[in-house]
Phi, psi and omega in degrees: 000140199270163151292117194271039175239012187067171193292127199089001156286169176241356166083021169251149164312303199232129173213127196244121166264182173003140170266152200209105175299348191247052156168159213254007181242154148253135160317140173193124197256140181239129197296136163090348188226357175098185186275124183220158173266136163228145163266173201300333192283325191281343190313297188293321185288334181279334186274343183256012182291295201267337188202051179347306213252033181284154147267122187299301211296341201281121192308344206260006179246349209231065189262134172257101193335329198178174219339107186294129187095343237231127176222147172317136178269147214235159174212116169328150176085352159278146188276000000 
């Protein structure tokens, strides 16, 4: 049986993946368009790009892989 959310969703609107310290981004998949990296400032504007009327806090739309809310810390002048 195929998955019907096709292959690589997750059957979340929005799904953040892993926190991963060696980059200032998290992966983060939006049903339908596939995986992209944000940094903490593009994350609300790009999910509300892509999903206007969503609620950020609600689990069954927003799910987080691991620590929720949470982005590697980053400093200028690092790549």
């Amino acid at each position: 049986m195929e998955n019907a959310t096709g292959p690589g969703e997750s059957g979340y609107p929005v799904f953040v993946e892993s926190f991963d310290t060696d980059s200032r981004y998290r992966r983060v998949r939006l049903r339908g368009l596939g995986s992209e990296p944000l940094e903490p400032e593009e994350f609300e504007p790009r999910v509300r790009q892509v999903f206007p009327d969503i609620d950020l806090d609600d689990p069954a739309q927003v799910h987080w892989e691991d620590r929720p809310g949470q982005w590697p810390p980053w400093h200028p002048g690092e790549a």
